[in-house]
C-alpha positions in Angstrom: 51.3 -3.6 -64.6 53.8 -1.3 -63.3 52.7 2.3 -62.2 53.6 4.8 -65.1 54.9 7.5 -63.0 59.1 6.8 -62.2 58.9 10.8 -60.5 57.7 8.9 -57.6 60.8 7.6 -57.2 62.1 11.3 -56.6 60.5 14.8 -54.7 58.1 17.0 -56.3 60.5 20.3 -57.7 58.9 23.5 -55.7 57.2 26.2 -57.7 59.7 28.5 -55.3 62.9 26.4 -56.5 61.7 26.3 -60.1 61.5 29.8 -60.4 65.0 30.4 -59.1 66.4 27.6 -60.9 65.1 29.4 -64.0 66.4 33.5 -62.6 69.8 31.5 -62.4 69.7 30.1 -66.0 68.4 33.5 -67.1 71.5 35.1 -66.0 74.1 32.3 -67.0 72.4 32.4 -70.8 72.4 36.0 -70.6 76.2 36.2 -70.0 76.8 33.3 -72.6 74.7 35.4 -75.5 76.7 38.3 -74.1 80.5 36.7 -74.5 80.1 34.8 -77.7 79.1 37.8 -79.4 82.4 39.9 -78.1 84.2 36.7 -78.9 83.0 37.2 -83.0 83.6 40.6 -82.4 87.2 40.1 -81.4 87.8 37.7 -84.0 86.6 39.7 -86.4 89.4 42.4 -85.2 91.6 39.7 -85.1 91.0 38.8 -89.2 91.7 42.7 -90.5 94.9 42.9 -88.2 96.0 39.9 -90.3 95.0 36.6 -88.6 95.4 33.8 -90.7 92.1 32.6 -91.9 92.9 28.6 -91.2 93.7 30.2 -87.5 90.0 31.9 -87.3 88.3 28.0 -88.5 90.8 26.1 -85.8 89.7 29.0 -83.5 85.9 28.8 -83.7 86.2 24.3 -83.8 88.3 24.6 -80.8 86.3 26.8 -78.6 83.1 25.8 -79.3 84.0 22.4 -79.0 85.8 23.3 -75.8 82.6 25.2 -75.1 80.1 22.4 -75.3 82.7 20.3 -73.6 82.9 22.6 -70.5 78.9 22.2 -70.3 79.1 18.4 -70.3 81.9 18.0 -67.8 80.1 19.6 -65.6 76.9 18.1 -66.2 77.8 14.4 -65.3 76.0 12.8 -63.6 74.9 8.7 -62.7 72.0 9.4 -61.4 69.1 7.7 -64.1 66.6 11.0 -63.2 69.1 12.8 -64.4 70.7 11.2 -66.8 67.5 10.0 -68.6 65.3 12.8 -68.4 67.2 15.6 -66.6 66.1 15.5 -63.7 62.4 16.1 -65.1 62.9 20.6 -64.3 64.0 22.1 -67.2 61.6 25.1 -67.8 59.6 25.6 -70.8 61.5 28.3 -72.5 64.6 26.2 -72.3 62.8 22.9 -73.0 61.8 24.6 -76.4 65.6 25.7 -76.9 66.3 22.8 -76.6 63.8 20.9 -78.8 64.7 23.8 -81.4 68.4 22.8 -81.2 67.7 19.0 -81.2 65.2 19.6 -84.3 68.1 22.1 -86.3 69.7 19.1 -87.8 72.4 19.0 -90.5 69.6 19.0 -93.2 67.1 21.9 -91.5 70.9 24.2 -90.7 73.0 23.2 -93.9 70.2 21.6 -96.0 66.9 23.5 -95.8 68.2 27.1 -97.8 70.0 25.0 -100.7 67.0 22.3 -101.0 64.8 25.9 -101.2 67.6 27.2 -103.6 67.5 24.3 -106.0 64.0 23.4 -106.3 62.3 26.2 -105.4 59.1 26.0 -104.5 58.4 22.7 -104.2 61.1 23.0 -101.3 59.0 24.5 -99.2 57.0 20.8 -98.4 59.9 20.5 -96.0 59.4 23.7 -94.0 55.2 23.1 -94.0 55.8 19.6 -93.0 58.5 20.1 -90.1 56.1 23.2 -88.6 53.0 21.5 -89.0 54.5 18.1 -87.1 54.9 20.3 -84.4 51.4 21.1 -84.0 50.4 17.1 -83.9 53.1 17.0 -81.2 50.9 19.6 -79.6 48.1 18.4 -80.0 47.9 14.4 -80.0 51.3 13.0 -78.3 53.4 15.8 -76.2 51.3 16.4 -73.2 50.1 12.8 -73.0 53.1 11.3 -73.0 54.3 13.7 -70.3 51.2 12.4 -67.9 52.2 8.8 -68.7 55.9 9.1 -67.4 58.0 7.0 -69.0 61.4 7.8 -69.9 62.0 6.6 -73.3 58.9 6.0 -76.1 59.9 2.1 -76.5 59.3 2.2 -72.6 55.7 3.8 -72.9 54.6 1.5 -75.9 56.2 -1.7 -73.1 53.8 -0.1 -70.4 51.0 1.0 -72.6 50.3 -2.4 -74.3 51.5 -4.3 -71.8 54.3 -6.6 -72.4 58.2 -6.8 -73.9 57.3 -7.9 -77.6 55.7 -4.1 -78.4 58.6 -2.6 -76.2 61.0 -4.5 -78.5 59.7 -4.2 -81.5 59.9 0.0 -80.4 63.2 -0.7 -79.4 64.1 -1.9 -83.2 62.3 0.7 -84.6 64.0 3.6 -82.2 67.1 2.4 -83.1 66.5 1.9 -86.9 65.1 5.8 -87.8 67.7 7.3 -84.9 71.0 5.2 -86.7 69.5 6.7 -90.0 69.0 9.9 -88.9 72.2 10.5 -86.7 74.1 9.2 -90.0 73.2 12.2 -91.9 73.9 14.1 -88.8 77.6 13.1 -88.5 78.0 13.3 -92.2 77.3 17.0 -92.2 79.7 17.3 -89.1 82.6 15.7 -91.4 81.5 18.6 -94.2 81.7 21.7 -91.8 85.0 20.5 -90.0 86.9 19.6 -93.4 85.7 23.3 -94.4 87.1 25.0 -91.0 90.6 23.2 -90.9 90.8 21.6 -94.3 91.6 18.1 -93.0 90.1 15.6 -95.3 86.8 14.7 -94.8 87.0 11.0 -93.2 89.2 12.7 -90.7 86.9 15.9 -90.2 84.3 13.1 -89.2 86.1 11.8 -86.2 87.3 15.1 -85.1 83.8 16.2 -84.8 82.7 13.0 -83.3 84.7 13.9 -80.1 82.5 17.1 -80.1 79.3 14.9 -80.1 80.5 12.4 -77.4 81.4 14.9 -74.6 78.4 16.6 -74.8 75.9 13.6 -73.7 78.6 10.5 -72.7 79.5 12.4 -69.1 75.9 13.2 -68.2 73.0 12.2 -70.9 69.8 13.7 -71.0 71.0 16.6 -68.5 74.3 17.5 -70.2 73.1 16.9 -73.9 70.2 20.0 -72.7 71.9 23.0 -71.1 74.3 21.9 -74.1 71.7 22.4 -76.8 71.1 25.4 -74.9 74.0 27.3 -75.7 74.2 25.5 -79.1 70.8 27.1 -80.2 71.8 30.3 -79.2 75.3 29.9 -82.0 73.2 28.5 -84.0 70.3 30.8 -84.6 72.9 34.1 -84.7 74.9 32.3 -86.6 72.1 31.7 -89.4 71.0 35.6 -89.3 73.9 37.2 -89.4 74.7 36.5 -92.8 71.2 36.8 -94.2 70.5 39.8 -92.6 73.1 41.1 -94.0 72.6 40.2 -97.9 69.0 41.9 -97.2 71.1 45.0 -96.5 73.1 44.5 -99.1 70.2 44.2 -101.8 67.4 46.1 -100.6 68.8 48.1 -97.7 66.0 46.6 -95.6 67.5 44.2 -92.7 64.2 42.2 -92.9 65.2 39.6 -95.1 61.7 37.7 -94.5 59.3 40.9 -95.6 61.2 41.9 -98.9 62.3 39.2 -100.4 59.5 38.4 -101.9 61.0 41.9 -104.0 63.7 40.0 -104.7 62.6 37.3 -106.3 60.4 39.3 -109.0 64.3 40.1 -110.4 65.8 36.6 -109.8 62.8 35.2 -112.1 63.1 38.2 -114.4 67.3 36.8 -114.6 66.0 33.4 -114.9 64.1 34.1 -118.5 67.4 36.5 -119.5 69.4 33.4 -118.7 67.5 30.8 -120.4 67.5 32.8 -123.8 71.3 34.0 -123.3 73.6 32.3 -126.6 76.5 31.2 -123.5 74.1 29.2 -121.3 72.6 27.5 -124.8 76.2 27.0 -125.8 76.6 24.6 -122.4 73.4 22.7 -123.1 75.1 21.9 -126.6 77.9 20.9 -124.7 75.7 18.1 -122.3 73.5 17.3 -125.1 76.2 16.0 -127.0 77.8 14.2 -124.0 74.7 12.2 -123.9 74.9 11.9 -126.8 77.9 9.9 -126.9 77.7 8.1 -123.8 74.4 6.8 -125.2 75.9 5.6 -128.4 78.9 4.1 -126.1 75.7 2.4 -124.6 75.4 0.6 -127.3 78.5 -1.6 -127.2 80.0 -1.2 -124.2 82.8 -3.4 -124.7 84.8 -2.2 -127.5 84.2 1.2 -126.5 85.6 0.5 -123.1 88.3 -1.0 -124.8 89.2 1.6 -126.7 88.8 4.3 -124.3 91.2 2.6 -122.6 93.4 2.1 -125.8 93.2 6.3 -125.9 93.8 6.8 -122.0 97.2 4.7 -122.3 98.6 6.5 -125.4 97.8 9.9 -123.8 99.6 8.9 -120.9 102.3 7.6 -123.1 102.7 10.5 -124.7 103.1 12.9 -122.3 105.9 10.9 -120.8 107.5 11.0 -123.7 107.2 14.1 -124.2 107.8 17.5 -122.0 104.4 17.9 -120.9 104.1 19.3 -117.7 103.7 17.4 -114.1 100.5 18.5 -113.4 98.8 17.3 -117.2 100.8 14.1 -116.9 99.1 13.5 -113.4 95.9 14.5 -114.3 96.0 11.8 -117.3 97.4 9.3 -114.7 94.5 10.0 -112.9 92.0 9.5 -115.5 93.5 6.5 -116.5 93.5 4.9 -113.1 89.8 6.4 -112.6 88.3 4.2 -115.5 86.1 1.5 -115.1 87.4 -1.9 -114.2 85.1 -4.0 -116.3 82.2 -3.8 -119.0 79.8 -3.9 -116.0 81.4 -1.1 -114.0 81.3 1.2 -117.2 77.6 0.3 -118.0 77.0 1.8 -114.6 79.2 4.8 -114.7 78.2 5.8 -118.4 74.5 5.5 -117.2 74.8 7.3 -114.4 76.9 9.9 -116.4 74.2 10.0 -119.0 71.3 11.0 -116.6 73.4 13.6 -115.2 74.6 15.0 -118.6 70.7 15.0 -119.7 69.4 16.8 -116.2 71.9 19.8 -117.1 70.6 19.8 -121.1 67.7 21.5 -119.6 67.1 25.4 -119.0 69.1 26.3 -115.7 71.3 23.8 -115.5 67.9 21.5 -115.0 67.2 23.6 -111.9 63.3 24.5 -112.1 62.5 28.4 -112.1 62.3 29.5 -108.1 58.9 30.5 -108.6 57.3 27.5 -110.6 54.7 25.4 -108.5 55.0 22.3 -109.6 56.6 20.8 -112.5 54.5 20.2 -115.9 51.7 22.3 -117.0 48.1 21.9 -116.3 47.0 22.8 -119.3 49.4 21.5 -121.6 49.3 18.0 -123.5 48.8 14.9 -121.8 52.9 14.3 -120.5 52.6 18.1 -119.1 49.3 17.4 -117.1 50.4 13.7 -116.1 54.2 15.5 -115.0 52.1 18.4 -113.6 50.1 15.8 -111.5 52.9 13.4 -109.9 54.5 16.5 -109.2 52.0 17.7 -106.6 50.9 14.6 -105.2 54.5 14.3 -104.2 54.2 17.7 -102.9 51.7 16.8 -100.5 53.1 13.1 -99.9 56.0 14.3 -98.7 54.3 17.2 -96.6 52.3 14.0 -95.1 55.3 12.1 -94.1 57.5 14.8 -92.3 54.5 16.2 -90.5 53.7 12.5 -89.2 57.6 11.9 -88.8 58.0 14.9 -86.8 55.5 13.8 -84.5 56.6 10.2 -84.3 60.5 10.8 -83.5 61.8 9.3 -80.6 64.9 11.9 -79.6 62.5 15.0 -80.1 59.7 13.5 -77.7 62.0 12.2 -75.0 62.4 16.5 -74.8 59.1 16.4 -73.4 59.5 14.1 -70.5 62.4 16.4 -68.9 59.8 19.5 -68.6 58.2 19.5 -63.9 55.1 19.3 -65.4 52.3 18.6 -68.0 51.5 22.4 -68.7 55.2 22.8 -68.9 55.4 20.0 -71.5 52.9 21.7 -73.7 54.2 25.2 -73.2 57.6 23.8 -74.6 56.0 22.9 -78.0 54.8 26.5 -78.4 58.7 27.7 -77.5 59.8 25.0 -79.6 57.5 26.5 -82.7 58.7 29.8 -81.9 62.8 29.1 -82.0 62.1 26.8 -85.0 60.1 29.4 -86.7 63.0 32.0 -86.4 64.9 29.8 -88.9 62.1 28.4 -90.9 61.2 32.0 -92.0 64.4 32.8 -93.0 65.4 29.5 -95.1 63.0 30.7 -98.2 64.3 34.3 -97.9 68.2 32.9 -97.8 67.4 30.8 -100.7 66.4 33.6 -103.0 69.0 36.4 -101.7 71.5 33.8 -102.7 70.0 33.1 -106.0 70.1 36.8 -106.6 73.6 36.9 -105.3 74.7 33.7 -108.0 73.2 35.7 -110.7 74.3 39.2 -111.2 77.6 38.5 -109.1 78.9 35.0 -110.1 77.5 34.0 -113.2 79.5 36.5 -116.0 82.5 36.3 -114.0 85.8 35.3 -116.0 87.2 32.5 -115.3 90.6 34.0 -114.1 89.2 36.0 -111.7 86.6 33.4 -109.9 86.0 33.7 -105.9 88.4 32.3 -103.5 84.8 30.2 -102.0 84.8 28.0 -105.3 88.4 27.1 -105.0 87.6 26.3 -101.0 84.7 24.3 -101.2 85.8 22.1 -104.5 88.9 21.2 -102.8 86.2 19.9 -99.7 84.1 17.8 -101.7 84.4 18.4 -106.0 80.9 16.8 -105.8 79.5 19.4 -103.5 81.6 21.8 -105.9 82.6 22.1 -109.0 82.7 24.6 -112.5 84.4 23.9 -115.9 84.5 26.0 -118.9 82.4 23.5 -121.1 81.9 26.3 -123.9 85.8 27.8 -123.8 84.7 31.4 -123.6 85.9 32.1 -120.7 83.3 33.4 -118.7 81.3 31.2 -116.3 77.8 30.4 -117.3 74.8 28.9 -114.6 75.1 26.2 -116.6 78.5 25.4 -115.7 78.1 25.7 -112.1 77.2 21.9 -110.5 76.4 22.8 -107.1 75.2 20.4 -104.1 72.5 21.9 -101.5 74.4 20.9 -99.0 76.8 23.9 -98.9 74.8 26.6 -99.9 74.0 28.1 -96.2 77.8 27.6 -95.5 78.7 29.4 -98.2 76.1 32.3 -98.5 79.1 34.5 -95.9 81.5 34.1 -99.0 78.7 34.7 -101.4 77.4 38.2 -100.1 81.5 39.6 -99.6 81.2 38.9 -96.1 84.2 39.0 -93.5 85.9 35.2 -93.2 85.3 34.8 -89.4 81.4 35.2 -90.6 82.1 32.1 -92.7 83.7 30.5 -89.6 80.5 31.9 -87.5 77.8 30.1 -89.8 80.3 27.1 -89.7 80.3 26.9 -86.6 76.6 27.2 -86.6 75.7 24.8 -88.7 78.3 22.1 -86.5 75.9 23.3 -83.8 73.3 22.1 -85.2 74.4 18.7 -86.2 76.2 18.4 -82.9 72.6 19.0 -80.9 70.7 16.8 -83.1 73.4 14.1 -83.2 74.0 14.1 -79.1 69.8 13.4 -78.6 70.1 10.6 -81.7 72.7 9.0 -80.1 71.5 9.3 -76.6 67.9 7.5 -77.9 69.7 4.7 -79.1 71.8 4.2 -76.1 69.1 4.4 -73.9 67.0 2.2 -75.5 69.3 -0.5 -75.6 70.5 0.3 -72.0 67.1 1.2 -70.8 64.3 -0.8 -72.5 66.7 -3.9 -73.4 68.9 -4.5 -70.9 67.0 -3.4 -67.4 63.6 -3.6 -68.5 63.5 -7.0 -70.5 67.0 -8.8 -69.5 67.9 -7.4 -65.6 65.2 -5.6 -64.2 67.2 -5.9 -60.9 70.1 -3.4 -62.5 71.6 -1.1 -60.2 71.6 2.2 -61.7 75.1 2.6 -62.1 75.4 -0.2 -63.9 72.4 1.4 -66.4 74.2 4.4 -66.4 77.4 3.0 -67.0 75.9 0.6 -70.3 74.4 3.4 -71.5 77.6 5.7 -71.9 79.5 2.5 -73.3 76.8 1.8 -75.7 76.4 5.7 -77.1 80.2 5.4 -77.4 79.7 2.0 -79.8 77.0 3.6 -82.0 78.5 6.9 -82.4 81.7 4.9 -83.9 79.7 2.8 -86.3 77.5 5.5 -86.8 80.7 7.6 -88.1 82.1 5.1 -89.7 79.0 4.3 -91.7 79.0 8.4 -92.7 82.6 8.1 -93.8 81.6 6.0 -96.8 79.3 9.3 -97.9 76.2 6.6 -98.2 73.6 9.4 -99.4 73.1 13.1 -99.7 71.4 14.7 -96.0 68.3 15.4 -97.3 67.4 11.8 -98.4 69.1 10.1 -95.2 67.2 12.5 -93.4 63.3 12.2 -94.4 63.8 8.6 -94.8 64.3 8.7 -90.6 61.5 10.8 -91.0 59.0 7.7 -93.2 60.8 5.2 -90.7 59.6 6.9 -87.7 55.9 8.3 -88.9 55.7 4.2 -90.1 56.4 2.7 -86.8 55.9 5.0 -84.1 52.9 7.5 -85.1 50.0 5.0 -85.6 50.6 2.8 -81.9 51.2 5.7 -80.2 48.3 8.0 -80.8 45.9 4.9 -81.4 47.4 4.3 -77.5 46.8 7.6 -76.5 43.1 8.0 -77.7 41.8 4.4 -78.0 41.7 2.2 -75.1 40.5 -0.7 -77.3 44.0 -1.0 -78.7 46.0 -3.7 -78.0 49.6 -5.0 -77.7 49.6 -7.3 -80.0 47.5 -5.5 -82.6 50.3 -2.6 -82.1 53.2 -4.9 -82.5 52.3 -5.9 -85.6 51.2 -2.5 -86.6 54.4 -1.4 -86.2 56.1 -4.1 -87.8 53.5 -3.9 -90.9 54.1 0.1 -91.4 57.6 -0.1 -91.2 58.0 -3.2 -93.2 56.1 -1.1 -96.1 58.0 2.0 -95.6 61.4 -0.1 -95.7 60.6 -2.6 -98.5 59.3 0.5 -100.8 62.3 2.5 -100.2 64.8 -0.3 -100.9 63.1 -1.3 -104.2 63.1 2.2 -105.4 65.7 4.6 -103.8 69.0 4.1 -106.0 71.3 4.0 -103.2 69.0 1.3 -100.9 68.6 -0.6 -104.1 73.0 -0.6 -104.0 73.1 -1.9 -100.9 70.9 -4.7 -100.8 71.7 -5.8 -104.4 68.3 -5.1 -106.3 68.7 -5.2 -109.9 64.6 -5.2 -111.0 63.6 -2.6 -112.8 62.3 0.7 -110.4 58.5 0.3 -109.8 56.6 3.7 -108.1 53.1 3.4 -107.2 51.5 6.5 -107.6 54.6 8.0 -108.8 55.4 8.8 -105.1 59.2 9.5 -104.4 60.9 6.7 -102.1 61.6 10.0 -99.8 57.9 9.8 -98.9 58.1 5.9 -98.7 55.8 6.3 -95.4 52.6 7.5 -97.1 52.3 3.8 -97.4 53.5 2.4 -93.9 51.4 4.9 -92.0 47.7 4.1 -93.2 48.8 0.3 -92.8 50.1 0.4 -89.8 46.7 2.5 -88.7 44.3 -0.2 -89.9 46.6 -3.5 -88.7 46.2 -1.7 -85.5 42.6 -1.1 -85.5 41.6 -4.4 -87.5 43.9 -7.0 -84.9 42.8 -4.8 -82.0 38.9 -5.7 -82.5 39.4 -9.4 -82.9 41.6 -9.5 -79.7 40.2 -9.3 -76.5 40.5 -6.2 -75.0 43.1 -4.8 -72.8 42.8 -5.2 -68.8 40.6 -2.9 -67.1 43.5 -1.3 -65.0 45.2 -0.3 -68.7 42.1 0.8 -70.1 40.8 3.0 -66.9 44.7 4.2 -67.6 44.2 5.5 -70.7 40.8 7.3 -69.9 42.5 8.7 -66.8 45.2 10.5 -68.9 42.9 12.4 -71.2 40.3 12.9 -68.7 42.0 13.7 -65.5 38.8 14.3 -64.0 37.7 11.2 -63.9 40.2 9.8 -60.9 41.2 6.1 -61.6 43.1 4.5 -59.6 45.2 3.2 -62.1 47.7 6.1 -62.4 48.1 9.5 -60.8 48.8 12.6 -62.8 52.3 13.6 -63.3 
């Protein structure tokens, strides 16, 4: 077996050197911090002297691209150290900077506050499973890992077990809940870019594609770092500027974290007001007799297609007949052409528009109250108490799978092999807990400022005098967007608001009455975010094709040029299928998102802590662990997730077990792939004594095998 320690192949870093390698960053992220803040600053001058607000977006895209640009140019590099694991001396501190920018994702920046807004409580099974898989990395895989030496997870599952078919399969697997994930990614990149220069949204994709690739194609793991550097630092002002500021606003407290609690005693005294107010009931009449009629439509979908059709054509006829004006004409045009092709196509649309008329019949536009537990009562009749039940075990399912996920991703524990040392590795994890913590605390308090904001400043608004943000962000996406006078009074009710999670944190500057280069700020943010994420997705998929495919199972003889060179060509293939896959808007974030998260826990959690901690286990045994767990996880989620069940052309009828939610599809995969591990492993023969003396020698370092040396 081959040693597990590729530092040999390069000197031990000084403790002298280290230090002033870390003085030097000190001072170049201290002068960073220092000039993007005057750069807001002058902006912000800029934008009451009179600067065009599509100049402040094209502004903040330009240089921050430019900015992270800068950092990768001069970050190349072709030498594999440094390329794969930079150069194995990045300090804690920054190491957990890092991790905190490759962890602040599309769905924790943009997603996280608006999942909290809509749902509530039951939102907050995101923020206690991300933290607490951060305290299994601790504590089962981050240090380990780090004494083993690899450079890629496929590579340590190869070494660990011994052979190419469990290095494979973690190739497959790598590759599988990265694509997923770094979809979502570049998704939110197309939302934010659209929203800064108001290019459509295919486009916006591809513009901020080019920010992704010159971050980690020059010089890969060492680039895509001192990058996510500077990107955590935009990031995390970015996201407290503006809720520090609504605190203020509200409570004149600029602790958002330790008074909003305050504030949500009135936003669930507004929700009961809103509930009984005659306007918001006047809107449920509204979608209850839309579903009403789709559902009698339902019924014989034929002639009523027909004769919608019949309707559309003489409405259209009529207005070109008569003098009606360019824009009704074209809006009947476009309904016309918008109608479904064929009865088929209109069972589909009607259901779907049925569902959705029937979620809004409900008290709050069908959004639960913010303070509600779980869904159902307890102690009501026998529907309440079964509702009451699914309800929390899907709570805690998906708290399972993003804790287990979070420990089992491949771009977030590659982080850990570019630390000098094993203490290093696991003094990362607590700066990575820290910097995540700084937004994880806030999300909740965001959420409910903005909910107080929606109320008393939004809803009761005429319709004549609505925000310039509403206009914006329906002409980005009228899905993520959108508000009709259903009742014709005039005034906007909750219920006539449709809003998608997924702008909520973008929006909150125009919310509160903030300056626009504070929207352009959190924009810019949030672009951070997907940016970092979507740099260490990509860069885990390239080098594990590069890296665990081609020079470890096809041409183990590779220069490392050519590696290098493979690599870069490869990240630049799966970035462009990966944004052309995100162009077709597959899903909403959140769902693409924890389903990397079931993928990952599925395949990768079970074999490598069972690798770690039991030197019984073996290759095969952890092959088809793997391939058991994720076969679950993948075969639950394409039978019951609506989208999935699209793609691959499943028409059965939706079957959950348990009730659980396809978004916690691994709560099955990982328990499997745990006892096909376990089970194969004891009617196998054992591993060799070299691997097994291995595995003892990297929890116990004490006990000095002669297998491996520590790290």
């Amino acid at each position: 077996m081959a040693t597990l320690n590729p530092e040999k192949a390069q000197p031990n870093v000084s403790t002298a050197s280290n230090t002033a390698f870390k003085k030097q960053l000190n001072k170049v992220y201290g002068f960073y911090t220092g000039g993007f803040v005057a750069f807001v600053v002058v902006l912000a001058v800029l934008e009451q002297m009179g600067l065009n607000r599509d100049w402040i977006g094209f502004i903040f895209l330009l240089a921050t691209i430019g900015l992270y640009a800068g950092i990768g140019i001069m970050s190349r590099t072709t030498d594999a150290a440094e390329y794969y694991v930079a150069g194995r001396r990045v300090p804690a501190v920054y190491n957990g900077m890092a991790t905190g920018a490759d962890w602040m994702s599309a769905a924790s920046f943009i997603g996280m506050a608006g999942t909290l807004y809509l749902t509530g409580y039951s939102g907050l099974a995101f923020i206690m499973g991300w933290t607490g898989g951060y305290v299994l990395v601790a504590l089962f895989l981050a240090p380990y890992l780090r004494k083993f030496g690899q450079f890629t997870i496929p590579d340590f599952l190869g070494e660990r077990y011994g052979g190419n078919l469990p290095r494979f399969i973690g190739i497959v697997a790598a590759i599988l809940c990265s694509f997923t994930y770094v979809v979502a990614q570049i998704y939110g990149v197309g939302i934010i870019t659209t929203r800064l220069t108001g290019v459509a949204f295919e486009i916006g994709i591809f513009l901020g594609l080019a920010g992704i690739l010159v971050c980690s194609f020059l010089g890969g793991m060492r680039a895509v770092t001192w990058t996510q550097v500077a990107q955590y630092i935009i990031l995390i002002i970015a996201y407290l500027i503006p809720v520090v500021w609504l605190s203020v606003k509200q409570t004149s407290v600029p602790v958002p974290q330790l008074v909003y609690g305050y504030q949500m005693e009135k936003v669930t005294a507004k929700e009961a007001q809103l509930i009984a107010d005659p306007g918001e009931q006047a809107v449920r009449k509204v979608y209850a007799d839309r579903a009403a009629a789709l559902a009698e439509k339902l019924k014989n979908p034929g002639p009523a297609l027909a004769a919608d059709r019949a309707a559309a054509e003489k409405k259209v006829a009529d207005l070109r007949a008569g003098t009606a004006p360019v824009a009704e004409l074209q809006a009947a045009e476009k309904a016309l052409a918008a109608m479904p092709k064929d009865e088929a196509a209109a069972v589909k649309a009607w259901t779907a528009a049925k569902t959705a008329a029937e979620a809004k019949d409900k008290p709050l536009g069908g959004m639960p109250r913010h303070g509600q537990i779980f869904a159902g009562d307890p102690n009501g009749d026998q529907k309440a108490k079964d509702t009451y039940d699914t309800s929390r075990r899907n709570f805690l399912a998906l708290i399972f799978c993003l804790m287990v996920g979070t420990a089992a991703l491949p771009h977030i524990l590659m982080r850990y092999y570019t630390t000098p040392s094993v203490k290093e590795a696991r003094d990362s994890v607590t700066w990575s807990l820290f910097f995540i913590f700084l937004l994880y605390f806030t999300a909740p308090a965001l959420a409910v400022l903005v909910k107080y904001e929606m109320f008393n400043n939004v809803v009761g608004s005429s319709f004549q005098n609505l925000p310039f943000w509403i206009s914006a962000w329906n002409k980005v996406d009228p899905t993520l967007l959108s508000v009709a006078d259903l009742n014709k009074d005039g005034i906007l009710q909750f219920g006539e608001i449709t809003i998608g999670g997924d702008i909520v944190v973008l929006a909150t500057p125009a919310i509160g009455g903030l300056p626009y280069v504070v929207s352009g700020l959190v924009a810019a943010g949030g672009l951070a975010a997907a940016l970092s994420t979507a740099d260490g997705l990509l860069l885990t998929i390239a080098n594990a094709l590069s890296h665990d495919l081609y020079y470890k199972m096809i041409d183990p003889n590779a220069p490392t040029a050519r590696r290098v060179m493979l690599s870069k060509i490869l990240l630049l293939i799966v970035a462009l299928a990966a944004a052309a896959v995100a162009s077709q808007k597959p899903a909403d974030i959140l769902f693409l998102v924890s389903a990397a998260f079931s993928f990952a826990a599925a395949a990768f959690f079970p074999a490598l802590v069972l690798g770690i901690f039991w030197k019984r286990a073996t290759g095969i045994a952890a092959s088809l662990g793997m391939v058991a767990g994720l076969g679950v996880t993948l075969y639950y989620m394409v039978t019951t997730q609506p989208w999935m069940r699209g793609v691959f052309g499943v028409t059965s009828p939706i079957e959950l077990w348990w009730g659980i939610q396809p978004i916690s599809a691994g709560l099955f995969g990982v328990p499997i792939g745990f006892a096909v591990i376990i089970l194969v492993s004891l009617f196998t023969p054992a591993p060799d004594k070299k691997t097994q003396e291995l595995v003892e020698h990297v929890r116990y370092p004490e006990l000095r095998g002669t297998a491996a040396r520590t790290a």
